[in-house]
C-alpha positions as a printed NumPy array, in Angstrom:
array([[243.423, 261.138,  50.335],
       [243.673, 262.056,  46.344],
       [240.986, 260.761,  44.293],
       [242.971, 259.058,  41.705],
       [242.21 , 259.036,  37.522],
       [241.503, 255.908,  37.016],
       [244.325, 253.717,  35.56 ],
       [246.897, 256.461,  36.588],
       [248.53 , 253.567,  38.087],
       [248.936, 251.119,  35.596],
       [251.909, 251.287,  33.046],
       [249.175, 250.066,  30.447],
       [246.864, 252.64 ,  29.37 ],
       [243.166, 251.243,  27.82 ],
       [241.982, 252.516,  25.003],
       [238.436, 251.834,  26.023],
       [238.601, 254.291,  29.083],
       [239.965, 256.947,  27.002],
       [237.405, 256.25 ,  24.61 ],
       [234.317, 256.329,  27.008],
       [236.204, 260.04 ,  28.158],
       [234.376, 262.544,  25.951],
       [236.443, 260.522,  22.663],
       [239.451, 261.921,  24.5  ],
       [241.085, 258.515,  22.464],
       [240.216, 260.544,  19.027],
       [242.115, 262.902,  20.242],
       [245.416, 261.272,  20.957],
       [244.837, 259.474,  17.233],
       [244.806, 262.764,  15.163],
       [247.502, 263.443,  12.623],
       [247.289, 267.492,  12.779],
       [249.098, 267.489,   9.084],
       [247.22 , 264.793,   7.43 ],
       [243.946, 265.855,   9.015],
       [243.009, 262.783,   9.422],
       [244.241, 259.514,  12.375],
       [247.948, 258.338,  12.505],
       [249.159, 255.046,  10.317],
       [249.979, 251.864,  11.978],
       [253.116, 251.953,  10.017],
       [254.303, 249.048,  11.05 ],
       [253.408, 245.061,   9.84 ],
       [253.037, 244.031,  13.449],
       [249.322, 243.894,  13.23 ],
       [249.   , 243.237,   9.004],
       [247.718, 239.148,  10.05 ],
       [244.674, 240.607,  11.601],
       [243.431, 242.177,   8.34 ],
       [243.619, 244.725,   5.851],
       [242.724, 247.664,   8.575],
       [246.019, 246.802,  10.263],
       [248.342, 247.532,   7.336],
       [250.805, 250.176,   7.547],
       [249.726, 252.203,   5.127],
       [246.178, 251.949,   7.194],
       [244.822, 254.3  ,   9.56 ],
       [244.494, 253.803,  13.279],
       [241.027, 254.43 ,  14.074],
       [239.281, 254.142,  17.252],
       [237.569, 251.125,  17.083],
       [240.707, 249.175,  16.038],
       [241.924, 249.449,  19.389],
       [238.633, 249.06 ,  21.25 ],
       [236.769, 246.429,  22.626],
       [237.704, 242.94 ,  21.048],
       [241.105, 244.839,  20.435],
       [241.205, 246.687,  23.235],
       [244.689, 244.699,  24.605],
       [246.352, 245.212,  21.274],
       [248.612, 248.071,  21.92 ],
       [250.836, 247.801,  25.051],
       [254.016, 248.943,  25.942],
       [256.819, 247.395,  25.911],
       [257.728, 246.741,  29.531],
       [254.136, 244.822,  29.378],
       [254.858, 242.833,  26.037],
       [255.933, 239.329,  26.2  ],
       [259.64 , 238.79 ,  26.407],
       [259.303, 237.01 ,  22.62 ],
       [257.343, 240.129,  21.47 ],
       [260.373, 242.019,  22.683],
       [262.75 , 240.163,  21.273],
       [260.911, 240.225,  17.802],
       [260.124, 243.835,  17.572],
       [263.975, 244.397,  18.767],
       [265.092, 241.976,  15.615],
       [262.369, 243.186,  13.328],
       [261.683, 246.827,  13.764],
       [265.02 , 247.543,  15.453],
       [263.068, 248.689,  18.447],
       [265.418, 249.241,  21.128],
       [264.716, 250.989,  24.536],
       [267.079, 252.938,  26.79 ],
       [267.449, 251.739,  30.513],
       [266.407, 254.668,  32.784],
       [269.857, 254.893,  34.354],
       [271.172, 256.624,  30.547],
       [268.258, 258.578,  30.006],
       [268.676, 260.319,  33.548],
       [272.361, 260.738,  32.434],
       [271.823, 262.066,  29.476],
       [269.062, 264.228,  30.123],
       [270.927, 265.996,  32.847],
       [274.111, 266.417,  30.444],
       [272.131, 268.94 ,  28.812],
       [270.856, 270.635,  31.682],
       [274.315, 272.801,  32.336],
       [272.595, 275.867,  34.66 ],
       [271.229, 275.797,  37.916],
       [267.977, 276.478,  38.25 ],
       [266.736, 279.2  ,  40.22 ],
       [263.513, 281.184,  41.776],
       [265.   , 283.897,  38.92 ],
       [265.339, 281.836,  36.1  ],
       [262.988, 278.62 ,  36.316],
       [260.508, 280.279,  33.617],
       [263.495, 280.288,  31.366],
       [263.777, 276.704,  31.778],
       [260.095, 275.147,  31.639],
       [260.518, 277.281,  28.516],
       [262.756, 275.433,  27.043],
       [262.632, 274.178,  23.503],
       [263.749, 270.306,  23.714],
       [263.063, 267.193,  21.18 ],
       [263.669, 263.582,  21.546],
       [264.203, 262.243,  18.299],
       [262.599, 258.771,  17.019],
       [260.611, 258.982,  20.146],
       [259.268, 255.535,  20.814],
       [257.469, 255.665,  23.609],
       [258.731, 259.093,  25.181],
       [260.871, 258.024,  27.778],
       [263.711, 260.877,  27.261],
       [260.62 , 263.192,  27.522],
       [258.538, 261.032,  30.55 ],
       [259.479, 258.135,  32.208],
       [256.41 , 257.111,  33.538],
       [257.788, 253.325,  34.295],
       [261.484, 251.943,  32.683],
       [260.833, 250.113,  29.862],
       [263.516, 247.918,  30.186],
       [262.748, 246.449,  33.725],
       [260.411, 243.53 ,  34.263],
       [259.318, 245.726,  37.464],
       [255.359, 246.971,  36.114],
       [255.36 , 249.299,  38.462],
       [255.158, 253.308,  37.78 ],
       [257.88 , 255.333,  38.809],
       [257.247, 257.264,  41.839],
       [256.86 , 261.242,  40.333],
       [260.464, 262.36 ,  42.263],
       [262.331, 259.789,  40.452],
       [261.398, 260.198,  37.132],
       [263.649, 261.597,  34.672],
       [262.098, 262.732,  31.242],
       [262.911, 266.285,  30.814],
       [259.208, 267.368,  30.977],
       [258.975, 265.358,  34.129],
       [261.713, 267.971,  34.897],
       [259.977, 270.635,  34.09 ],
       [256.824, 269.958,  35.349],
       [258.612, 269.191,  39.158],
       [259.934, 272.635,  38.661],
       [256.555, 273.983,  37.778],
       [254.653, 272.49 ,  41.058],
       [257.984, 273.853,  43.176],
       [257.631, 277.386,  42.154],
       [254.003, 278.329,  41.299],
       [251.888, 279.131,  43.999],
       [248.341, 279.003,  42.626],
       [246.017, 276.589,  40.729],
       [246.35 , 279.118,  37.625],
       [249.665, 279.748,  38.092],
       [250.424, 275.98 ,  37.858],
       [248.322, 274.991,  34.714],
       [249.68 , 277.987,  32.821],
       [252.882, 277.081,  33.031],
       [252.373, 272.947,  32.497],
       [251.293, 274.051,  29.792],
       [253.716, 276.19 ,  28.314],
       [256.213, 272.936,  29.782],
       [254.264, 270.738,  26.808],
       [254.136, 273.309,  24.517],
       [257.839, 273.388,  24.369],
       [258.147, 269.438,  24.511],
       [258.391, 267.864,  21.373],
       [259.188, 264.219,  20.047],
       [258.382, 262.025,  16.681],
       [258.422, 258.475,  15.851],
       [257.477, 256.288,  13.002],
       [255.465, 253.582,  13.918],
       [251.522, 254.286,  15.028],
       [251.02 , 252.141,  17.93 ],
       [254.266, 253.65 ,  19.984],
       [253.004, 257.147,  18.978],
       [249.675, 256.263,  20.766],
       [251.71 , 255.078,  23.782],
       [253.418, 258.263,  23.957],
       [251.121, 260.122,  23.595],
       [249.052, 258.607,  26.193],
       [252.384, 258.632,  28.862],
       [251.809, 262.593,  27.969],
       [248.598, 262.712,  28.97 ],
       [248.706, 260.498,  32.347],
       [252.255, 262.425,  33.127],
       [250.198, 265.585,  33.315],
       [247.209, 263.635,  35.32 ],
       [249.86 , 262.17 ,  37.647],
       [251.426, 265.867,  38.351],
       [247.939, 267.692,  38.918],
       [246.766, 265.165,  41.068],
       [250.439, 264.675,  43.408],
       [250.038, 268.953,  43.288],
       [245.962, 269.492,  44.232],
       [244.98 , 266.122,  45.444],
       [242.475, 265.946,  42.358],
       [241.496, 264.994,  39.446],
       [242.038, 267.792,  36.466],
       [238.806, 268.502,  35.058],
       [238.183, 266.861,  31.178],
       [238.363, 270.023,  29.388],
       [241.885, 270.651,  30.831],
       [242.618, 267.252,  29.603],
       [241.54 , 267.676,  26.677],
       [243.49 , 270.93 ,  26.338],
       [246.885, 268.928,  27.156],
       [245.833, 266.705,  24.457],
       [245.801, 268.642,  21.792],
       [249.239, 270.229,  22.665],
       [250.147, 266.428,  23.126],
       [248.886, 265.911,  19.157],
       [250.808, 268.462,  17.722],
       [253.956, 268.174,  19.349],
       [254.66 , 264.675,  19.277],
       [253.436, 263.743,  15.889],
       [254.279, 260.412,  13.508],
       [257.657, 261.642,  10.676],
       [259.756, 259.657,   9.017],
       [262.819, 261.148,  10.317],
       [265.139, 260.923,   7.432],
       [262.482, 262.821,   5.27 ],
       [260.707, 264.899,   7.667],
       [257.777, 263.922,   5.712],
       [254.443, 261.089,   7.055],
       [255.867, 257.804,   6.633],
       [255.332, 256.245,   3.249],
       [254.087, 258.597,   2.021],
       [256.821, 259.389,  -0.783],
       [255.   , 258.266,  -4.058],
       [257.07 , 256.807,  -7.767],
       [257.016, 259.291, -10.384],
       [256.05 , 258.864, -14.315],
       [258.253, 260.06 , -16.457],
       [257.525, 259.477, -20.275],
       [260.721, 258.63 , -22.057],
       [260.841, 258.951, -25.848],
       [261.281, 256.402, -28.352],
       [264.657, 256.426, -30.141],
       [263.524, 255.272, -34.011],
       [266.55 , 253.903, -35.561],
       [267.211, 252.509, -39.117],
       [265.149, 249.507, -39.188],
       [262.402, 250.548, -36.722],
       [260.612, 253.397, -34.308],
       [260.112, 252.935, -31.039],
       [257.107, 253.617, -29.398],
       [257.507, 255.862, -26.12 ],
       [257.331, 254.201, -23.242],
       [256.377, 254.846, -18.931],
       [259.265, 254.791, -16.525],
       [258.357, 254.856, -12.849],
       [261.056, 255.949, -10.797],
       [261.746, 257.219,  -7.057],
       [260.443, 261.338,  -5.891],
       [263.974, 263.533,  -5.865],
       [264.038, 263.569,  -2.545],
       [264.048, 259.538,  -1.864],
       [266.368, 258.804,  -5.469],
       [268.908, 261.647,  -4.814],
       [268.359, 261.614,  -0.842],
       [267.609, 265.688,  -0.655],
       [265.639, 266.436,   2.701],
       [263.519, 269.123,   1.233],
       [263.193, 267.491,  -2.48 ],
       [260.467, 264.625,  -1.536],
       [256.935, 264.649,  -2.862],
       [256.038, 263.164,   0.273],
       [253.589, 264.67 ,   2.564],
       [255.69 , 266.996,   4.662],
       [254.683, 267.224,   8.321],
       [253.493, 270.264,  10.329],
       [253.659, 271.03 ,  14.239],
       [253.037, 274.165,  16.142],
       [254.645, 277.167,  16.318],
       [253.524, 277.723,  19.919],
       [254.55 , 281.296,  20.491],
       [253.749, 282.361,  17.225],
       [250.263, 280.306,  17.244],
       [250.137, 278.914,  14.233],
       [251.232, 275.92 ,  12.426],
       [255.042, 275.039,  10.646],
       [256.553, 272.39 ,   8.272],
       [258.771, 270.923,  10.486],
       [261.615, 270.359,   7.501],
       [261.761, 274.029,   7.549],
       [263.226, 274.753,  11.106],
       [264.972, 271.544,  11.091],
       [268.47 , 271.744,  10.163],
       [268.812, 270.11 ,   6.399]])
């Protein structure tokens, strides 16, 4: 019998257990570019105070305890909360049934005992992320079922990978070396804090859910926390018009000079106008804070604006 993580079997992930879990929670609330936690950005939570504001950051203890039920997915959310966030934000989930289609459009070769490192390789991005369902599908977020989805049905394309990984490698080592290299090449953004923490966390529990279906056990919490922080810098919160944190574009002062004429001089006077980038709507002209992931083969750190193609 496998001795289950706990809550690997509910859709909604606490914050309070991953909090109690060596701080793993910090961990899934860094911004690697700012240095600092993600932004709510979002007014979903503004009534509850100025902490909540979009500009604000998402700290632990936000999300803990008294607020510990704050941030749920969707599937769990009231079908008014849905509705709202749908109207408001223009939140709007893909059934299952499409993302399985769509993510096996792209998948065009066979794979193969010769070339299944090639795939698990693979570099793949899911765009405005929400929470990650192209990459896992841990449960469909458009079904009223609250039930996971059993690990052979799921469809993300690192749930792909990783089924690949626990076909073909033979060892414990063997295994964990190439999960990971399956979330170092899996990479998604999104705007808005609180579905960045659920993705994040369906990361995290995807990887729990494959260990455990592959050794009947638990993964120890350092190799948690190791998924984690390839988790943190490859799905990360972008504004992805900008490629820059969101709001974080700033108006610039620009001292226009008095024009004296015959009957008077004008004093100069402050005009406060949009960054480049925003006013003229050039990519890589923003004086916004431009966002970084990893460079995973390389090792080191890259402005995302500068492999994307603008």
């Amino acid at each position: 019998m496998i001795k289950s993580e706990k809550h690997t079997s509910s859709i909604d992930i606490r914050e309070d257990y991953l909090l109690k879990k060596d701080n793993l929670l910090e961990i899934l609330l860094q911004d690697k570019t700012t240095v600092a936690t993600i932004l709510w950005a979002t007014d979903s939570y503004e009534s509850k105070g100025a902490k909540f504001a979009p500009h604000a950051p998402i700290t632990s203890d936000l999300v803990t305890g008294k607020n510990g039920n704050l941030i749920q997915p969707r599937a769990v959310k009231s079908k008014e909360e849905q509705l709202l966030r749908t109207r408001d934000k223009a939140e709007v989930f893909t059934p299952l049934s499409i993302v399985k289609q769509m993510n096996e459009a792209c998948d065009t070769k066979r794979i193969t005992k010769n070339n299944w490192q090639e795939y698990v390789a693979l570099l793949k991005l899911e765009i405005t992320c929400g929470e990650a369902p192209y990459i896992v599908s841990r449960y469909d977020p458009v079904s009223d079922s609250k039930e996971l989805v059993p690990l052979q049905k799921r469809v993300g394309f690192l749930d792909y990978k990783l089924r690949i990984v626990s076909k073909y490698c033979e060892t414990n080592e063997e295994w964990i070396k190439w999960a990971k290299i399956a979330f170092q090449s899996s990479y998604g953004y999104e705007w808005q804090g609180d579905s960045l923490l659920i993705a994040r966390e369906n990361l995290l529990y995807t990887f729990i859910d494959f260990y455990q279906a592959q050794f009947a056990a638990s993964p120890s919490l350092e190799l948690q926390k190791e998924i984690a922080e390839i988790i943190v810098w490859n799905i990360f919160q972008m504004d992805g018009l900008k490629y820059v944190i969101p709001m974080s574009c700033t108006t610039e002062k620009v001292i226009i000079k008095g024009e004296d004429t015959l009957f008077e001089k004008k004093e100069d006077y402050i005009l406060e106008k949009q960054c480049t980038g925003c006013e003229k709507k050039i990519a890589k002209k923003h004086n916004g804070i431009y966002v970084k992931t990893m460079d995973w083969v390389k090792g080191e750190p890259i402005i995302f604006a500068k492999i994307a193609s603008i």
